[in-house]
py3Dmol code that shows the C-alpha trace and the ligand (Angstrom):
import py3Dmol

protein = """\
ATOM      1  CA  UNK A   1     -20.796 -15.255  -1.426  1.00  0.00           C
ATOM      2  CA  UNK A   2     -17.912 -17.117  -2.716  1.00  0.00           C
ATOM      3  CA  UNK A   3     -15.991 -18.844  -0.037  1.00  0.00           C
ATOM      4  CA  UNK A   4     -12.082 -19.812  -1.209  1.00  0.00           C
ATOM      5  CA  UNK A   5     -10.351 -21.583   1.350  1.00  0.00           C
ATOM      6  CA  UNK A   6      -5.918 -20.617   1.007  1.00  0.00           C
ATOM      7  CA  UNK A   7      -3.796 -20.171  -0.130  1.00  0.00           C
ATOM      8  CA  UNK A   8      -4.607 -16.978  -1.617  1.00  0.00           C
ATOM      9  CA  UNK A   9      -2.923 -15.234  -4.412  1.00  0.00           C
ATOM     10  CA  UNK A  10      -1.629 -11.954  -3.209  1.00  0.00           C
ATOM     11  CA  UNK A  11       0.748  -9.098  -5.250  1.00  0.00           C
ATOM     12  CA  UNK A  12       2.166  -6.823  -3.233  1.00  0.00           C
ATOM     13  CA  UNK A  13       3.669  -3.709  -5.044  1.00  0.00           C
ATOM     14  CA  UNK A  14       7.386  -2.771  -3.758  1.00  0.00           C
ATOM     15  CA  UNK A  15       7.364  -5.526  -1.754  1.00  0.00           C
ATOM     16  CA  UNK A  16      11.412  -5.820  -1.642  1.00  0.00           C
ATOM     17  CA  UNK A  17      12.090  -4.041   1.824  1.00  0.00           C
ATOM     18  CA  UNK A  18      10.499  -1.965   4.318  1.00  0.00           C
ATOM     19  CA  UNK A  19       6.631  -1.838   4.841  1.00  0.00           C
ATOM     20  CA  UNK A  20       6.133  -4.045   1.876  1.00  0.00           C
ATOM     21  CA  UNK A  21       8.395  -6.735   2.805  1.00  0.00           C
ATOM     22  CA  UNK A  22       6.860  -7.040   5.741  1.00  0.00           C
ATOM     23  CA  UNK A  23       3.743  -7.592   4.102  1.00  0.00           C
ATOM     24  CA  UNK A  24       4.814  -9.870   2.069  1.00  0.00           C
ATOM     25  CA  UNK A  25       6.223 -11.975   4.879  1.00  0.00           C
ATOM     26  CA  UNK A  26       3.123 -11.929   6.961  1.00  0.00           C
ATOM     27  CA  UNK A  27       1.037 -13.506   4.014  1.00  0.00           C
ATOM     28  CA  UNK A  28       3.772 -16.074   3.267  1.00  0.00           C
ATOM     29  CA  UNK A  29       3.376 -16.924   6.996  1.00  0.00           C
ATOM     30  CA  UNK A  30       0.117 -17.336   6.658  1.00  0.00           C
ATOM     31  CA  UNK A  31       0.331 -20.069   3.548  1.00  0.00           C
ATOM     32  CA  UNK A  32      -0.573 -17.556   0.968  1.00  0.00           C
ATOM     33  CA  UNK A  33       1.217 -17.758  -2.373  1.00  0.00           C
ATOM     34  CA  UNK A  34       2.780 -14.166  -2.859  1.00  0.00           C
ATOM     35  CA  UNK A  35       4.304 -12.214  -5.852  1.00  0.00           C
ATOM     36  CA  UNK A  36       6.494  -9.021  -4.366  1.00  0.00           C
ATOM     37  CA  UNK A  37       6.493  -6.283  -7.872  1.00  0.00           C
ATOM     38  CA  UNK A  38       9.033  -3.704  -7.037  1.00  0.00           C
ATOM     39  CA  UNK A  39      11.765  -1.784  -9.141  1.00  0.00           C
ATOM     40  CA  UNK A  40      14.524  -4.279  -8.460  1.00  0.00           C
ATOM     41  CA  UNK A  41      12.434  -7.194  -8.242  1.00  0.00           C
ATOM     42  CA  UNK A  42      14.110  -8.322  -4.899  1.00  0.00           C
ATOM     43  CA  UNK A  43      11.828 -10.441  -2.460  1.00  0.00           C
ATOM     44  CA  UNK A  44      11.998 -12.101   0.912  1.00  0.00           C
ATOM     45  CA  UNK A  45      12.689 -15.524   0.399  1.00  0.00           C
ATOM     46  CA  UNK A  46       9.456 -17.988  -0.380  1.00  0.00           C
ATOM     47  CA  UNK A  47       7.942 -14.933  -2.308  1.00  0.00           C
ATOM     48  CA  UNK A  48       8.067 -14.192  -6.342  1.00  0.00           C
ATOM     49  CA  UNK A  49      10.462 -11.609  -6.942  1.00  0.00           C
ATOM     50  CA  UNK A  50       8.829  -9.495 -10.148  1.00  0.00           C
ATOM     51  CA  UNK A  51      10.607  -6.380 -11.656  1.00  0.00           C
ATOM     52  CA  UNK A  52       8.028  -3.667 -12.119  1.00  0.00           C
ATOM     53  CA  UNK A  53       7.588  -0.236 -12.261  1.00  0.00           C
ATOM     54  CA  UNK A  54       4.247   0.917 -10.889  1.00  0.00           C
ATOM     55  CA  UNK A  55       4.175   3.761 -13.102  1.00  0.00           C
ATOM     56  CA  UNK A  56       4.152   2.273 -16.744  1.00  0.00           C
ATOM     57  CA  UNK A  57       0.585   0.482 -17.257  1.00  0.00           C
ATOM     58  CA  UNK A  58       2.234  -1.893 -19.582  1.00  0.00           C
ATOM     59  CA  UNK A  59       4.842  -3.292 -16.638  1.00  0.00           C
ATOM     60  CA  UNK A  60       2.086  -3.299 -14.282  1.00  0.00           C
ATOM     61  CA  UNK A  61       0.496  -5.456 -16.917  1.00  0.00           C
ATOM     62  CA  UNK A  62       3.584  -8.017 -17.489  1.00  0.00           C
ATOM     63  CA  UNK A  63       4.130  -8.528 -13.782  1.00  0.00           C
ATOM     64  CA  UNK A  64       0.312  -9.313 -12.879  1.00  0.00           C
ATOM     65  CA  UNK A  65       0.610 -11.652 -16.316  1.00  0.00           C
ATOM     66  CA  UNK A  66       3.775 -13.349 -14.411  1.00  0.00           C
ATOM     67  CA  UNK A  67       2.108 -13.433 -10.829  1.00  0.00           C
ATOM     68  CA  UNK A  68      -0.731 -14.875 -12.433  1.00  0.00           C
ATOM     69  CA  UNK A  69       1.286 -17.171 -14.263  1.00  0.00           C
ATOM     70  CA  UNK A  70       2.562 -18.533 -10.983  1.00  0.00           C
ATOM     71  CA  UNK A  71       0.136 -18.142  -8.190  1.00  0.00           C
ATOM     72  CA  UNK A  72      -3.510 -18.476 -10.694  1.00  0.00           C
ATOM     73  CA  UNK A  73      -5.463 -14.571 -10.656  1.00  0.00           C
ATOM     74  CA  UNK A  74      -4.318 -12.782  -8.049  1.00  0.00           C
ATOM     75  CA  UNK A  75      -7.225 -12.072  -5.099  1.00  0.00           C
ATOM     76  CA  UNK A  76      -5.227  -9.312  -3.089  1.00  0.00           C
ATOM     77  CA  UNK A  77      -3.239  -6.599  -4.431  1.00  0.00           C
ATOM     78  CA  UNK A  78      -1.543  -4.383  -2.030  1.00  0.00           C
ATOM     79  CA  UNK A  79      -0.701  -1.069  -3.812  1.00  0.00           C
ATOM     80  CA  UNK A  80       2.581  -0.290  -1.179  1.00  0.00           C
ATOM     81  CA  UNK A  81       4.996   1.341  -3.539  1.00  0.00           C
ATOM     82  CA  UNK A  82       6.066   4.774  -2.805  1.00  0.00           C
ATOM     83  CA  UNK A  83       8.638   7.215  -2.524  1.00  0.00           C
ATOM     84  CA  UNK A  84       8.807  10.539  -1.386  1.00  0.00           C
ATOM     85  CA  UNK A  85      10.627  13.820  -2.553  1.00  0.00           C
ATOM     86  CA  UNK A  86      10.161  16.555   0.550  1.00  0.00           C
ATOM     87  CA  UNK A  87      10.944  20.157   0.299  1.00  0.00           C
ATOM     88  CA  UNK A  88       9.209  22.843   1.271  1.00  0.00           C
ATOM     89  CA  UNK A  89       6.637  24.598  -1.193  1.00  0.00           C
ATOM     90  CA  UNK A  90       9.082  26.918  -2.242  1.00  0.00           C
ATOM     91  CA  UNK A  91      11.753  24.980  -3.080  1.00  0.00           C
ATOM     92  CA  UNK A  92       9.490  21.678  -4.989  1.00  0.00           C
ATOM     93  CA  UNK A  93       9.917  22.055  -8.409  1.00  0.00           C
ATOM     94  CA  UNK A  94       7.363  20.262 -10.725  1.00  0.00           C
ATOM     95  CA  UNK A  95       9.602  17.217 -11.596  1.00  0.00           C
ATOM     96  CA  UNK A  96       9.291  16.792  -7.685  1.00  0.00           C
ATOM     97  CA  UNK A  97       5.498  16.952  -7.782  1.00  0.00           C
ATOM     98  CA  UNK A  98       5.083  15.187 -11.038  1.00  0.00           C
ATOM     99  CA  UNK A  99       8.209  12.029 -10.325  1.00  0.00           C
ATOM    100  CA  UNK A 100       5.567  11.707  -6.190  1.00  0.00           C
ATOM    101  CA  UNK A 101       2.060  11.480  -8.095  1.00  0.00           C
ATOM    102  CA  UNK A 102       3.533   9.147 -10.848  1.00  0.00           C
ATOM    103  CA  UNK A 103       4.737   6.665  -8.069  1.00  0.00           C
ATOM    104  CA  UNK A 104       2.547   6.915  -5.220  1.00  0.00           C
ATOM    105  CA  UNK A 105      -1.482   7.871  -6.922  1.00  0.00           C
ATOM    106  CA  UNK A 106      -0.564   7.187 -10.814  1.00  0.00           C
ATOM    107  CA  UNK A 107       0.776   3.612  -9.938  1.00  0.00           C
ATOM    108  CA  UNK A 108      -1.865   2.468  -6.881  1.00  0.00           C
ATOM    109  CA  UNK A 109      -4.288   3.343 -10.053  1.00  0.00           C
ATOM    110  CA  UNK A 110      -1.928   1.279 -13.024  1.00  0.00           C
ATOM    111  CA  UNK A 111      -2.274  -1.495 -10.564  1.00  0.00           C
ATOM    112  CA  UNK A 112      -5.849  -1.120  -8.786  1.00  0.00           C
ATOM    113  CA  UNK A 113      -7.309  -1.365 -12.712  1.00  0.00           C
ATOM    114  CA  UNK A 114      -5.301  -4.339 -13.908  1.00  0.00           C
ATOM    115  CA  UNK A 115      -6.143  -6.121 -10.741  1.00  0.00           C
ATOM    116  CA  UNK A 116      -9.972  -5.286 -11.032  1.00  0.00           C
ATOM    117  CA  UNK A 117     -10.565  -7.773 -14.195  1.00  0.00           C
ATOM    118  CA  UNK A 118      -9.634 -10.818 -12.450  1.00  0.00           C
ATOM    119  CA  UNK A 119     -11.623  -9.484  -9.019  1.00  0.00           C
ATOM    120  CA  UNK A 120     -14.585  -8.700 -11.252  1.00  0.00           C
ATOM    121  CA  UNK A 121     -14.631 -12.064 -12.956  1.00  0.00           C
ATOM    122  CA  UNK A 122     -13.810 -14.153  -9.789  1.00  0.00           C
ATOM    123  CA  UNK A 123     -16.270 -11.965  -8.044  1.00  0.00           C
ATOM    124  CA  UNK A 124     -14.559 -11.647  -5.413  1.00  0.00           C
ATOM    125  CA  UNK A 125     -10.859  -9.538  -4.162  1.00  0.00           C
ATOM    126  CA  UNK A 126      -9.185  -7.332  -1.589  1.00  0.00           C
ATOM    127  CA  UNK A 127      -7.166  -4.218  -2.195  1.00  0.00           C
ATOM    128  CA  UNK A 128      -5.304  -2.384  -0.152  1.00  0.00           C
ATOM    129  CA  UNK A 129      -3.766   1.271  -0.331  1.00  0.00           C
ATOM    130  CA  UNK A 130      -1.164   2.130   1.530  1.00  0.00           C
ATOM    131  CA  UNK A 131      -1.402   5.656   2.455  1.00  0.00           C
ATOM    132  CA  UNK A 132      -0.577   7.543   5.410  1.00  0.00           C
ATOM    133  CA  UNK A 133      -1.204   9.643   8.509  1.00  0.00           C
ATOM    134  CA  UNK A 134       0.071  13.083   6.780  1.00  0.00           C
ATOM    135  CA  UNK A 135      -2.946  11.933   4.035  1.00  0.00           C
ATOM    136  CA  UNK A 136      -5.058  13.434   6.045  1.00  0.00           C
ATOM    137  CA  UNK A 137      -2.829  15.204   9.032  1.00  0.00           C
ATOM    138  CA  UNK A 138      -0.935  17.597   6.519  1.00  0.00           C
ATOM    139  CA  UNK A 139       2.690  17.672   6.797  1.00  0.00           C
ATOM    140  CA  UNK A 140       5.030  20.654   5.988  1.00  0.00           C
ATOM    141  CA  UNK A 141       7.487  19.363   3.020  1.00  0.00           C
ATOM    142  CA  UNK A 142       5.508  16.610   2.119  1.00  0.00           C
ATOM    143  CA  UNK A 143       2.287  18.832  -0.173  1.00  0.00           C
ATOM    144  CA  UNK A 144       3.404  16.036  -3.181  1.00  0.00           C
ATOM    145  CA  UNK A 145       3.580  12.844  -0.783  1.00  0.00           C
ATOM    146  CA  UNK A 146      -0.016  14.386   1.764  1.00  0.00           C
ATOM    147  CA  UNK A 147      -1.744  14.688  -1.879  1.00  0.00           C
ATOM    148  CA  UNK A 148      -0.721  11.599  -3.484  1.00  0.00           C
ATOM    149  CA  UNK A 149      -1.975   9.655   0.440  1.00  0.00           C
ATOM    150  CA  UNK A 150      -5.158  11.684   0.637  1.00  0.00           C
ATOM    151  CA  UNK A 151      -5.819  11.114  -3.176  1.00  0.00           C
ATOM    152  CA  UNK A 152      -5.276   7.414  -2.315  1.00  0.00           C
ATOM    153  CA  UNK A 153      -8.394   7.649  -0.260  1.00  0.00           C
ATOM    154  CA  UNK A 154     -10.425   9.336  -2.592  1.00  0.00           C
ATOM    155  CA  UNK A 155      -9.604   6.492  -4.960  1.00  0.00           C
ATOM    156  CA  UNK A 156     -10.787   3.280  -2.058  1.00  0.00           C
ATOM    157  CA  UNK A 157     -13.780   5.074  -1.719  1.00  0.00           C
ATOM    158  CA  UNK A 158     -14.418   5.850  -5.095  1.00  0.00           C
ATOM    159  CA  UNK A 159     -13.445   2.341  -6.149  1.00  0.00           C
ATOM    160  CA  UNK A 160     -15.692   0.933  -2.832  1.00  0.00           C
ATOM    161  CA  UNK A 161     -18.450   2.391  -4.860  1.00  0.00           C
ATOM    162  CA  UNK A 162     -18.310   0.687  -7.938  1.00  0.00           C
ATOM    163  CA  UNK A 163     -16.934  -2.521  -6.947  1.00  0.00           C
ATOM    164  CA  UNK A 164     -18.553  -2.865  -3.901  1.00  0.00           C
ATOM    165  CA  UNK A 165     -21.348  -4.971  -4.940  1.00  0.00           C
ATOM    166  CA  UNK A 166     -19.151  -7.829  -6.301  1.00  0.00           C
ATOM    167  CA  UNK A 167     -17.791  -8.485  -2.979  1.00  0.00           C
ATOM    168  CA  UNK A 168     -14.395  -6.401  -3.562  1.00  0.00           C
ATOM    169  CA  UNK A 169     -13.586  -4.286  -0.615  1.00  0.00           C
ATOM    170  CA  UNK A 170     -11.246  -1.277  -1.091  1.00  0.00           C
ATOM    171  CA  UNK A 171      -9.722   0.300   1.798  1.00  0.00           C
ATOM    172  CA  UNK A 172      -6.314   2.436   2.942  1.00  0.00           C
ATOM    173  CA  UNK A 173      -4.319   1.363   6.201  1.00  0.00           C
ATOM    174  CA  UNK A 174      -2.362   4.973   6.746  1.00  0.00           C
ATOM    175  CA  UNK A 175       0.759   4.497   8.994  1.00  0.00           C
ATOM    176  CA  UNK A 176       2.337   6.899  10.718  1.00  0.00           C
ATOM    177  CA  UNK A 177       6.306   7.286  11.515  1.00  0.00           C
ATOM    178  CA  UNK A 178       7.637   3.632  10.901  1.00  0.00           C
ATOM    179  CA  UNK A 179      11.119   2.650  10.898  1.00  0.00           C
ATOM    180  CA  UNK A 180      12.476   1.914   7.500  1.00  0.00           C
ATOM    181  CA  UNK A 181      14.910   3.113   4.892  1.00  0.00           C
ATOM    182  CA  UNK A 182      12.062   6.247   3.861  1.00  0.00           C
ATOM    183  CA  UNK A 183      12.126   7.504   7.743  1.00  0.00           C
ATOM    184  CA  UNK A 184      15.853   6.886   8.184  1.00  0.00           C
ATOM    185  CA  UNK A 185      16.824   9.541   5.579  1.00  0.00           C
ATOM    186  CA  UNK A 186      14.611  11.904   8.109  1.00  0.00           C
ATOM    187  CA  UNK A 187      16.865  14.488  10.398  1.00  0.00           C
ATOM    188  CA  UNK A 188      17.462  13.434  13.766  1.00  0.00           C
ATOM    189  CA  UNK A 189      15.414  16.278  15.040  1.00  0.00           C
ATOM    190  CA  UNK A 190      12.730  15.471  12.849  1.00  0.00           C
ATOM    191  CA  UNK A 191      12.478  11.992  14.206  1.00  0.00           C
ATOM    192  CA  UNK A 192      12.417  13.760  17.903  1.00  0.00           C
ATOM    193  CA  UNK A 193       9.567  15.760  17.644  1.00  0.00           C
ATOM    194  CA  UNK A 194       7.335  13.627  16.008  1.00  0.00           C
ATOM    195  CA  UNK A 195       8.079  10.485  18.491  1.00  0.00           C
ATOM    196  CA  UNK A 196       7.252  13.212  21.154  1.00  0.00           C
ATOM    197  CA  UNK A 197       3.885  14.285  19.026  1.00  0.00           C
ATOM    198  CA  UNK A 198       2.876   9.934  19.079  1.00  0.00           C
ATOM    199  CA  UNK A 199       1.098   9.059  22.206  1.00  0.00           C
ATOM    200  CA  UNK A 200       2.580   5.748  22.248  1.00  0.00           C
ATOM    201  CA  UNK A 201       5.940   7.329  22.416  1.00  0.00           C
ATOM    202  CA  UNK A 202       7.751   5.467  19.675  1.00  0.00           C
ATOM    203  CA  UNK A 203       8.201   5.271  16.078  1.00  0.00           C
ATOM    204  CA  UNK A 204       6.239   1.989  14.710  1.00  0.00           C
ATOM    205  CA  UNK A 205       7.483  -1.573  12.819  1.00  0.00           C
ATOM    206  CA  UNK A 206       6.845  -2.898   9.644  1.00  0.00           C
ATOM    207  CA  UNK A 207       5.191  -5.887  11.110  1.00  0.00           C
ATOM    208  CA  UNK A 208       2.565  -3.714  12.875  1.00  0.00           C
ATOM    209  CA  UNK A 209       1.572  -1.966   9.481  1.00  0.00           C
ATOM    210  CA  UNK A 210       1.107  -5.894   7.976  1.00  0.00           C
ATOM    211  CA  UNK A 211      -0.872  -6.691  10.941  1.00  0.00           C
ATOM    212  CA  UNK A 212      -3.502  -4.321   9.921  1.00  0.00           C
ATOM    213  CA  UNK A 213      -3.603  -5.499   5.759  1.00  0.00           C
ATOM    214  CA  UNK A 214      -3.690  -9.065   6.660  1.00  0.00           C
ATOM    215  CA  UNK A 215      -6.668  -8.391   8.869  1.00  0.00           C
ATOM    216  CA  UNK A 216      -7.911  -6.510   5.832  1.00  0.00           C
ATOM    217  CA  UNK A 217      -7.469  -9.130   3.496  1.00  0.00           C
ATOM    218  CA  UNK A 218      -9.319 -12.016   5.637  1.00  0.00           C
ATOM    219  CA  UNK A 219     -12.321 -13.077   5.094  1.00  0.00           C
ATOM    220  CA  UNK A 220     -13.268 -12.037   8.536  1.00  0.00           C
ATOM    221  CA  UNK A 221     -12.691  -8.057   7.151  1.00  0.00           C
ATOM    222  CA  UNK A 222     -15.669  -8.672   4.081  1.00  0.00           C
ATOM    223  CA  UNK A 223     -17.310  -6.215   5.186  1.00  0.00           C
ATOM    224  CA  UNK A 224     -15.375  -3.390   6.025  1.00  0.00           C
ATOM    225  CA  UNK A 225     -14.643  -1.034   2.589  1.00  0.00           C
ATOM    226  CA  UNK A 226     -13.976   2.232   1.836  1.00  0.00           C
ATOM    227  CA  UNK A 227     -11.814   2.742   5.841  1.00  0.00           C
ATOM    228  CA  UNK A 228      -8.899   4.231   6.492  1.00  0.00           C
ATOM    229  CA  UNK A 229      -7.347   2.105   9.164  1.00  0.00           C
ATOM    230  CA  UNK A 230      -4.641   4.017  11.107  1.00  0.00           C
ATOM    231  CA  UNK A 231      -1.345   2.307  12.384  1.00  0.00           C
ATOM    232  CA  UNK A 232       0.359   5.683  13.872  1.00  0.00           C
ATOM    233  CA  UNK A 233       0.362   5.233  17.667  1.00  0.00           C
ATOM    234  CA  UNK A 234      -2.397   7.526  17.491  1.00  0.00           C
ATOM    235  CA  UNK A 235      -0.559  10.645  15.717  1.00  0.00           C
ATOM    236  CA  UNK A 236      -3.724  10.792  14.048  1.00  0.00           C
ATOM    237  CA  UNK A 237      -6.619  10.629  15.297  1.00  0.00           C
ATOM    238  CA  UNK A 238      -9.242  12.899  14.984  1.00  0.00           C
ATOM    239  CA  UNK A 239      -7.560  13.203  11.383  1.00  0.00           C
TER     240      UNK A 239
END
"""
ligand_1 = """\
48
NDP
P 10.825 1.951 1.192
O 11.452 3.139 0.568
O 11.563 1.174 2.204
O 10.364 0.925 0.033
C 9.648 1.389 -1.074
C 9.389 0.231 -2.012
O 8.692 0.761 -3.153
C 10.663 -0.411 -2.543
O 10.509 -1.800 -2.605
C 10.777 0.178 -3.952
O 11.381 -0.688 -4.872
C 9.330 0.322 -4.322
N 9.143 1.284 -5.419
C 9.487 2.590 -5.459
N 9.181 3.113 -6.674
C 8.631 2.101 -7.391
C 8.118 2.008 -8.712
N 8.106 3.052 -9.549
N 7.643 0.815 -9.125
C 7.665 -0.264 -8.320
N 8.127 -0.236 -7.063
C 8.614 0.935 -6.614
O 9.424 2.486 1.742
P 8.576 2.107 3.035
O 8.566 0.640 3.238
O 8.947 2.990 4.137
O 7.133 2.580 2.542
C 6.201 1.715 1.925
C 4.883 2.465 1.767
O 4.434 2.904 3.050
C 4.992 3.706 0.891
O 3.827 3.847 0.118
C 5.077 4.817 1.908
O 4.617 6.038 1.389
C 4.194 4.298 3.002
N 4.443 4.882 4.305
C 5.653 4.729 4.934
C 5.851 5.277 6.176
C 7.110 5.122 6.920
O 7.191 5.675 8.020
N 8.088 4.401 6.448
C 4.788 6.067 6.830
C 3.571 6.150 6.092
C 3.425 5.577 4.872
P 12.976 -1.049 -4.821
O 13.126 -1.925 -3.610
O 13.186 -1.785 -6.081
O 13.672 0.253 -4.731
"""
view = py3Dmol.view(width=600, height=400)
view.addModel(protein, "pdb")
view.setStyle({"model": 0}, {"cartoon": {"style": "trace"}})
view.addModel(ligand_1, "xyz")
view.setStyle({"model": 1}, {"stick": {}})
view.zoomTo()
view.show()
């Protein structure tokens, strides 16, 4: 197998704030060279702020060009841009449906595909998915979000299967309630009862979602593919 020593070139889809952020800050810290792709195209400092949207193939395309341009073919893509649009079954109309997929299962597959030429040729990459807990746990108001998380999961697996053998691993870390801008717009009550459903008793940080797609994107992780690595305080398991 190939063995690169860092830094690493890493794109991290919305990388401006929250989860992604974070991500982006734990591969900086580790010397990587990263490029953050997100609808603004704000980054933490020492990162590559790229304007993107995830959901039009032909941006996806421009901002791995400039990433590339910069940092050389990138080796770790984090698919981390989402948004969510919750209302009960009753009440989601299709634009919500249709506006959730586009984002959050459309866009980890824009960006999984223009990443896999320059894995396939190198021979060698890392992506990540970020799903989450209710992928798999269900979650009343969220039937576009839980689809789009379990669908990302279908996808690793799928794409484990067919890139496996050139030493590209493909694998989801799933987080469960962690506090950024997406679970502040939650109800207060909301917030209670699921931080008295986590055994650990608390919501969780950015930096403890990173934790887990840094590990993935070592070389010590090589062999781990097609997972779904929770970071939910253990909401989850079982699920
Ligand atoms: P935030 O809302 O804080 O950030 C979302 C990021 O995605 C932003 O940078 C935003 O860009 C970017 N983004 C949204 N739409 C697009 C698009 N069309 N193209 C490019 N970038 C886009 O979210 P979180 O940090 O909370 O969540 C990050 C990921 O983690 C999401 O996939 C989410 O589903 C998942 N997750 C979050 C949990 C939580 O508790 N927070 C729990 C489980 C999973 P911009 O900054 O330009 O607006």
């Amino acid at each position: 197998m190939r063995v690169k020593q860092q830094p690493r070139s890493i794109l991290v889809t919305g990388g401006a704030r929250g989860i992604g952020a974070a991500i982006v800050e734990a591969f900086l810290e580790q010397g990587h060279t990263v490029a953050a792709a997100s609808t603004s195209g704000a980054a933490p400092q020492g990162a590559l702020g790229i304007v993107c949207d995830v959901t039009d193939p032909a941006s996806v395309d421009a901002a791995f060009g400039q990433a590339e341009e910069a940092h050389g073919p990138v080796e770790v893509v984090v698919a981390n841009a989402g948004i969510t649009k919750d209302t009960l079954l009753m009440r989601m109309t299709d634009a919500d449906f249709d506006a959730v997929v586009d984002v959050n299962l459309k866009g980890a597959f824009n960006v999984a595909k223009r990443a896999s030429r320059a894995m396939l040729r190198a021979r060698w990459g890392r992506m990540i998915f970020i799903g989450s807990v209710v992928g798999l746990y269900g979650s009343p108001g969220q039937v576009n979000y839980a689809a789009t998380k379990s669908g990302l999961v279908g996808m690793a697996r799928s794409l484990t299967r067919e890139l496996g053998g050139r030493h590209i691993t493909a694998n989801v870390v799933a987080p469960g309630f962690i506090e950024t801008r997406m679970t502040a717009e939650l109800p207060e009550a909301t917030v209670a009862g699921y931080q008295a459903a986590i055994p650990a008793g608390r919501l969780g940080q950015p930096q403890e979602v990173a934790a887990a797609v840094t590990f993935l994107a070592s070389d010590a992780a090589g062999y781990i593919s097609g997972a779904v690595i929770p970071v939910d305080g253990g909401l989850g398991m079982g699920h």
